[in-house]
Residue frames as a rotation matrix with the C-alpha (Angstrom) as fourth column:
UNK 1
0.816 -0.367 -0.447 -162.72
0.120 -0.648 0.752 41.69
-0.566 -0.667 -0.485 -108.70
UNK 2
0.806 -0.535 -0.251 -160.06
-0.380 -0.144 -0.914 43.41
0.453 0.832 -0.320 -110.61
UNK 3
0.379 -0.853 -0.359 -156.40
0.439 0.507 -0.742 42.70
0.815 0.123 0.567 -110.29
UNK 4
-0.388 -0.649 0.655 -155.61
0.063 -0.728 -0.683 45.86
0.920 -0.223 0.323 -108.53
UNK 5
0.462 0.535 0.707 -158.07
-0.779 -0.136 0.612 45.36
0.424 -0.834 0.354 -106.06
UNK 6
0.628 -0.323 -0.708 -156.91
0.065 0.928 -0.366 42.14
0.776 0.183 0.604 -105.16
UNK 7
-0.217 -0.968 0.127 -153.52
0.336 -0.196 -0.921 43.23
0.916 -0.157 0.368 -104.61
UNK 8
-0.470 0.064 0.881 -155.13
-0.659 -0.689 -0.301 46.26
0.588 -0.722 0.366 -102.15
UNK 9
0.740 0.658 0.138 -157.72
-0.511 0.417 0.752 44.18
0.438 -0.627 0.644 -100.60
UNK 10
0.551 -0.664 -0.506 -154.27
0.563 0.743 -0.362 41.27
0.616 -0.085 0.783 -100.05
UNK 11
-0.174 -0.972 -0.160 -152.18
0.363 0.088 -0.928 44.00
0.915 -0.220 0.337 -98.47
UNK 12
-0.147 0.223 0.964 -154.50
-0.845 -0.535 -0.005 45.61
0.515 -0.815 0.267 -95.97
UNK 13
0.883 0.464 -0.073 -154.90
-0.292 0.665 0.688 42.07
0.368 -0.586 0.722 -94.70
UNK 14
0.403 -0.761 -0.509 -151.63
0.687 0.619 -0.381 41.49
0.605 -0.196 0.772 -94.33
UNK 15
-0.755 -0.489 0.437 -150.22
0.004 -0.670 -0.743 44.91
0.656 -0.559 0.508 -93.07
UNK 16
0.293 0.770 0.567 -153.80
-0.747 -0.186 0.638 44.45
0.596 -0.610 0.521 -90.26
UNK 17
0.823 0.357 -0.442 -152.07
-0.154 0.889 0.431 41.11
0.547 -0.287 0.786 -89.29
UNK 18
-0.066 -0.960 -0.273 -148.78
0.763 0.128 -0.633 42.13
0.643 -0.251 0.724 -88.85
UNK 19
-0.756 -0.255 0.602 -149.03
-0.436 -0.489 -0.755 44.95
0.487 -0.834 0.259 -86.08
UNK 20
-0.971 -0.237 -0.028 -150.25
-0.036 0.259 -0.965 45.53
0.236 -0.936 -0.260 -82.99
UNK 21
-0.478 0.876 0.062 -153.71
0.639 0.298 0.710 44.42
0.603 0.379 -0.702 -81.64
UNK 22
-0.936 -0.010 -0.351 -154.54
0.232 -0.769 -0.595 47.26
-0.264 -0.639 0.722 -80.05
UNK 23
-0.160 0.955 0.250 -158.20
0.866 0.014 0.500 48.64
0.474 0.296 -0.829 -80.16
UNK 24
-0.999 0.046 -0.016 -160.26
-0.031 -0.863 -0.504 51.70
-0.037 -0.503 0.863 -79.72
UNK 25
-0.345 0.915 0.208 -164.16
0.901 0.385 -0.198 52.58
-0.262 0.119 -0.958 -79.07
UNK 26
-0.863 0.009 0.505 -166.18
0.218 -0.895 0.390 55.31
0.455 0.447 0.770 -80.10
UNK 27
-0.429 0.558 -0.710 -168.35
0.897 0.173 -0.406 56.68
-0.104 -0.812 -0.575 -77.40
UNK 28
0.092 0.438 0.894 -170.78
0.291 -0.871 0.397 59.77
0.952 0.224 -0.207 -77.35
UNK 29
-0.212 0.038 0.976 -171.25
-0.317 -0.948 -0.032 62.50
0.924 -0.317 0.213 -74.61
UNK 30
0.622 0.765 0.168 -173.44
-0.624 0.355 0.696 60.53
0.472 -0.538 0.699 -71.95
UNK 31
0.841 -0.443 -0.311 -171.11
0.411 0.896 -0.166 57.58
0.353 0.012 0.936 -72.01
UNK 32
-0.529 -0.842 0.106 -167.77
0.284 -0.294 -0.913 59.75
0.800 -0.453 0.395 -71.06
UNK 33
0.230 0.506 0.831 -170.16
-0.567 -0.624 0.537 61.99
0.791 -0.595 0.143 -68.66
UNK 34
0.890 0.450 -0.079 -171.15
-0.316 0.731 0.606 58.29
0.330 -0.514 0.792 -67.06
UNK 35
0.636 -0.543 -0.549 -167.49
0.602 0.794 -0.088 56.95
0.483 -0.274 0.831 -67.00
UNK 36
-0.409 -0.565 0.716 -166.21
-0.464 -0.547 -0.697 60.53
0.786 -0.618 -0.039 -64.86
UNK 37
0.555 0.519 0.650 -168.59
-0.823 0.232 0.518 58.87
0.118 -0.823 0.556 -61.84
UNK 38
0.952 -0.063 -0.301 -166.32
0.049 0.997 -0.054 55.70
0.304 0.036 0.952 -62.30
UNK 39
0.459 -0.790 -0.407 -162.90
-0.536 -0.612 0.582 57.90
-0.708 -0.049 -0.704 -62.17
UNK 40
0.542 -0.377 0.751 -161.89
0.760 0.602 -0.245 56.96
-0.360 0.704 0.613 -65.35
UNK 41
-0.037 -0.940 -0.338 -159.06
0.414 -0.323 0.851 58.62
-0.909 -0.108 0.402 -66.92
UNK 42
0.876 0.416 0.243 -159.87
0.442 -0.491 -0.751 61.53
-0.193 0.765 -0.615 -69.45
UNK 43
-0.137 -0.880 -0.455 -157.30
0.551 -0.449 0.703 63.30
-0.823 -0.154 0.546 -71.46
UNK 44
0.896 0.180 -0.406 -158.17
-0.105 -0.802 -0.588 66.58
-0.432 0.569 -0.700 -73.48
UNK 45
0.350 -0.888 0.297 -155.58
0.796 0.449 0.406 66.32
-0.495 0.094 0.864 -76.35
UNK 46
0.965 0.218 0.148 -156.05
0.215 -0.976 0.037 70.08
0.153 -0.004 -0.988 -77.22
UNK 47
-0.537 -0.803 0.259 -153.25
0.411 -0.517 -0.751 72.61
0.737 -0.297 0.608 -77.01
UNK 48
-0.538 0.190 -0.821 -153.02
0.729 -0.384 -0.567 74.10
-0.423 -0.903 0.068 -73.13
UNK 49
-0.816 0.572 -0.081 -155.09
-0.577 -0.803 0.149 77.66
0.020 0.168 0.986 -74.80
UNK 50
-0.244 0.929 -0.279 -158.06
-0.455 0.144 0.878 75.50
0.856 0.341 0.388 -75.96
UNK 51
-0.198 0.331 -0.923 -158.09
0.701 0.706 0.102 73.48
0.685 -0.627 -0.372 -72.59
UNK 52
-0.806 -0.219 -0.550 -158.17
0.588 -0.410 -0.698 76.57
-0.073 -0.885 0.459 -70.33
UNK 53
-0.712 0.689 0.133 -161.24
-0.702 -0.705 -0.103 77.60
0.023 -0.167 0.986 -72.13
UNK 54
0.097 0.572 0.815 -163.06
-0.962 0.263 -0.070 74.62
-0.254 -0.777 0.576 -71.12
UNK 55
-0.466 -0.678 -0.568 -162.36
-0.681 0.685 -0.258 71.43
0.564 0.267 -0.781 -70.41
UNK 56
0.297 0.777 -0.555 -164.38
0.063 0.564 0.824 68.24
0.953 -0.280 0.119 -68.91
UNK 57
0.664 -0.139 0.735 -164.13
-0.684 -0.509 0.522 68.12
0.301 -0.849 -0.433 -65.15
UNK 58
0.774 -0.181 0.607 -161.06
-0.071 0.927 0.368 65.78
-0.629 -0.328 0.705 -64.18
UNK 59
0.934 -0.304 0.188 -159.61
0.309 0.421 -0.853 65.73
0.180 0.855 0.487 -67.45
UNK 60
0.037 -0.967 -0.252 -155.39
0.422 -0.213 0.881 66.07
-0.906 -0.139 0.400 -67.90
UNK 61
0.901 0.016 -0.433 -154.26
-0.368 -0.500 -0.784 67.94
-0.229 0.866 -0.444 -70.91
UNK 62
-0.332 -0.906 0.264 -151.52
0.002 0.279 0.960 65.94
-0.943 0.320 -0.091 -73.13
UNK 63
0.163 0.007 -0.987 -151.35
-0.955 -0.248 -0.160 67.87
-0.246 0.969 -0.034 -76.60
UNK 64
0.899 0.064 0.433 -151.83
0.242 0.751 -0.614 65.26
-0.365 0.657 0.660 -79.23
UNK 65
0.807 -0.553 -0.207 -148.55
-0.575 -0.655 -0.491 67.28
0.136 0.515 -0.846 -80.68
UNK 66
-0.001 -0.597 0.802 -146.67
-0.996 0.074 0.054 65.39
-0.091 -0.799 -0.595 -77.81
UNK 67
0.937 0.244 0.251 -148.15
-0.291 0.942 0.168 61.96
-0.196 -0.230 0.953 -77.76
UNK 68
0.196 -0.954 -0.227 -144.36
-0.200 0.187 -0.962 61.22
0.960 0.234 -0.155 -78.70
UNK 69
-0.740 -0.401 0.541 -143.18
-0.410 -0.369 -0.834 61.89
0.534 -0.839 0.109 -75.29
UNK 70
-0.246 0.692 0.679 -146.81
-0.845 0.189 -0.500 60.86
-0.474 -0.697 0.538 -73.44
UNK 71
0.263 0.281 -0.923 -147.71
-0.830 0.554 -0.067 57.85
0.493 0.783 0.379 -75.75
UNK 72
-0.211 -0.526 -0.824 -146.26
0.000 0.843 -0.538 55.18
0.978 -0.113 -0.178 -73.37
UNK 73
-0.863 -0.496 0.095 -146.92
-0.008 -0.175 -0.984 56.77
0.505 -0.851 0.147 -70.11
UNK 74
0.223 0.975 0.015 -151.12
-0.951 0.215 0.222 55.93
0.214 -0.064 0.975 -69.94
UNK 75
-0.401 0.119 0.909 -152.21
-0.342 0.901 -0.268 52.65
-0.850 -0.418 -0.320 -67.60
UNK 76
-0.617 0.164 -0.770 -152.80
-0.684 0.374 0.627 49.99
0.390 0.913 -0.118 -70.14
UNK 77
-0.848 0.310 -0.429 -154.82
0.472 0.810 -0.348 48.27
0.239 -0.498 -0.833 -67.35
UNK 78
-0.410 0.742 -0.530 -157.44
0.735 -0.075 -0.674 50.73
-0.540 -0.666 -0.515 -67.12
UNK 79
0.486 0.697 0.526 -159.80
0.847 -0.230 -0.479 52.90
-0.213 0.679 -0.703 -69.47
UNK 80
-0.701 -0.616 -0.358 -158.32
0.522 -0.786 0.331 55.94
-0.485 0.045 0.873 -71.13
UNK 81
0.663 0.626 0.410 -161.09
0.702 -0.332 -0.630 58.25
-0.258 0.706 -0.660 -72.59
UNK 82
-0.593 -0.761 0.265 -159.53
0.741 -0.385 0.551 60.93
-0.317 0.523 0.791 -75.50
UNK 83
0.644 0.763 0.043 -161.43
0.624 -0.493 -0.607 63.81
-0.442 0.418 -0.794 -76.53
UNK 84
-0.753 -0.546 0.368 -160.90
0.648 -0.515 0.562 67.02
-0.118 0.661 0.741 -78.52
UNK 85
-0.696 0.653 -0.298 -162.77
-0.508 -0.742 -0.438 69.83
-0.507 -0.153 0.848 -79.82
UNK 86
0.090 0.792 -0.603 -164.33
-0.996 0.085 -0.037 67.96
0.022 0.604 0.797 -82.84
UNK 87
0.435 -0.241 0.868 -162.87
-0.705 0.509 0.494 64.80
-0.560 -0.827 0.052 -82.22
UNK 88
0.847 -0.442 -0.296 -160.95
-0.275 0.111 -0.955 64.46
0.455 0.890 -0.028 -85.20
UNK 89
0.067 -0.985 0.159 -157.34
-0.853 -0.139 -0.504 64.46
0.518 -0.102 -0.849 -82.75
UNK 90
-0.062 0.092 0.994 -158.62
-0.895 0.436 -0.096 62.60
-0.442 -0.895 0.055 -80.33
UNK 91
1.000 -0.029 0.001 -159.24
0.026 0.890 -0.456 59.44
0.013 0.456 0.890 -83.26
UNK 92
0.397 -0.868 -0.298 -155.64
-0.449 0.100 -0.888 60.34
0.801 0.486 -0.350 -84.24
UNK 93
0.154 -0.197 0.968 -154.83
-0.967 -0.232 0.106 60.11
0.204 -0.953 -0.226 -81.04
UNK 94
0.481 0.369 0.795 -156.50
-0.608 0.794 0.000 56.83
-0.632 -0.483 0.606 -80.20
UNK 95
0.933 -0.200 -0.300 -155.18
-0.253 0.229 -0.940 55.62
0.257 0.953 0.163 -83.57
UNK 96
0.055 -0.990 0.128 -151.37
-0.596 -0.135 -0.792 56.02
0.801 -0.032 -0.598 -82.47
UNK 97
-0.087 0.266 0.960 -152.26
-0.981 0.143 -0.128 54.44
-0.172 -0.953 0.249 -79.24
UNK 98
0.734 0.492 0.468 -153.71
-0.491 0.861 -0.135 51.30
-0.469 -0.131 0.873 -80.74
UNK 99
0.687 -0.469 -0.556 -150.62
-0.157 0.651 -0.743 50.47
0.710 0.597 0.374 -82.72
UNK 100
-0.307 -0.580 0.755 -148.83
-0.897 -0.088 -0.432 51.08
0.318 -0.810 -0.493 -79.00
UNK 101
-0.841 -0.371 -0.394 -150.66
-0.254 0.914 -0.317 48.39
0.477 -0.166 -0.863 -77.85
UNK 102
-0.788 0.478 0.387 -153.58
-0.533 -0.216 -0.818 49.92
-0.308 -0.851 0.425 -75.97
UNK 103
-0.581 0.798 -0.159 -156.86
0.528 0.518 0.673 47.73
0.619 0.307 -0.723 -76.15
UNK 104
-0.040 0.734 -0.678 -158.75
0.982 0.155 0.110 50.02
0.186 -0.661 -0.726 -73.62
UNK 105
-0.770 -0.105 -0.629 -159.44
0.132 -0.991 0.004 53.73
-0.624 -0.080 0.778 -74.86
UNK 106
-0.026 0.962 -0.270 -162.29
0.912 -0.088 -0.401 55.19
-0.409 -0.257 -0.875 -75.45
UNK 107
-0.868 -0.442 -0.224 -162.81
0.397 -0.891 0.221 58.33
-0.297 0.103 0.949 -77.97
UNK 108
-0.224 0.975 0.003 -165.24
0.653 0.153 -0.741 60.59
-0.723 -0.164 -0.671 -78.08
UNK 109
-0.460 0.126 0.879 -167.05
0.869 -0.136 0.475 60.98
0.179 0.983 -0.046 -81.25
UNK 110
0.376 0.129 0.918 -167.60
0.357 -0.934 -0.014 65.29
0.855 0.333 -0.397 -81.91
UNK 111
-0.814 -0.576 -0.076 -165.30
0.452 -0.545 -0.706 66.22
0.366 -0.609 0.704 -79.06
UNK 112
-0.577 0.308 -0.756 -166.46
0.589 -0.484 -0.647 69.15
-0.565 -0.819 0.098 -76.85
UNK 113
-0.920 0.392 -0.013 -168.95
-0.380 -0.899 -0.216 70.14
-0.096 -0.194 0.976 -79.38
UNK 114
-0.286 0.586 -0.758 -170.82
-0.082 0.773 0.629 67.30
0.955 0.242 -0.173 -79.06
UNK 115
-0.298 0.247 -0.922 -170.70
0.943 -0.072 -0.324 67.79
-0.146 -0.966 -0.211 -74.92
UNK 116
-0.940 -0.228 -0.255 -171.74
0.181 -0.964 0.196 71.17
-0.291 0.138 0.947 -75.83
UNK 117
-0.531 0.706 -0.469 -174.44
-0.428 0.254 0.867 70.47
0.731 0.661 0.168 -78.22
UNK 118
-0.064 0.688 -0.723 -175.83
0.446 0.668 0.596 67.47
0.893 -0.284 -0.349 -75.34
UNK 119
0.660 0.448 0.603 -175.64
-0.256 -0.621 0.741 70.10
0.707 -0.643 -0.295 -72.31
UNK 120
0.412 -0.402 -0.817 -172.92
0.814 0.566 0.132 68.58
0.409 -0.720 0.561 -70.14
UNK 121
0.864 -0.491 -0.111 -170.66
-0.362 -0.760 0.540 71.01
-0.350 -0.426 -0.834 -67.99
UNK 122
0.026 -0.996 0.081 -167.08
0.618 -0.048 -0.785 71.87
0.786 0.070 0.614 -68.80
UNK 123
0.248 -0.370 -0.895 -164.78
0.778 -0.475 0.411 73.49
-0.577 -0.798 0.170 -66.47
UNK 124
0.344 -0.466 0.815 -163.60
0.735 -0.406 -0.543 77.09
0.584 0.786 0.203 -67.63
């Protein structure tokens, strides 16, 4: 192993030990579908336009833009699921979250065109 690796390999262990242990999962279509029968807590991080044209049933809309401002105000005692369209925000999302502290959130991998693609309903 070169030198430079080393080094890199040395600091992602250290900068992984030093924050927060926060944690996310990646979940497909089926698996959110399954945890709306459970009332689990969905949030569409979309901008209000893309959520009014369809949006899981339940779900709250808090732009990912925001998560400043909403980032603190999610139960850390109980599942959060994150989506998006492709589910590219929703990682970011979850991402920011886990260095918050959250250890229970739940994103879902190709957003709403992956619930698209597997047949689920949205609201529109």
């Amino acid at each position: 192993m070169t030198r430079r690796a080393l080094l890199g390999f040395f600091a992602l262990l250290v900068l992984s030990a030093c924050g927060p242990k926060g944690s996310y999962q990646n979940i497909g279509p089926q698996e959110l579908y399954q945890a709306l029968d459970q009332g689990a807590l969905v949030v569409d991080v979309r901008t209000p336009q893309e959520f009014a044209q369809g949006h899981v049933p339940g779900a709250i809309n808090l732009p990912v833009e925001d998560i400043v401002r909403w980032g603190d105000t999610l139960p850390k005692d109980k599942p959060v699921y994150l989506y998006c369209r492709s589910g590219n925000r929703s990682r970011q999302a979850a991402e920011y979250l886990k260095r918050k502290g959250y250890t229970n959130l739940y994103n879902l991998e190709g957003g709403v065109l992956a619930i698209e693609r597997a047949g689920f309903p949205l609201v529109r």
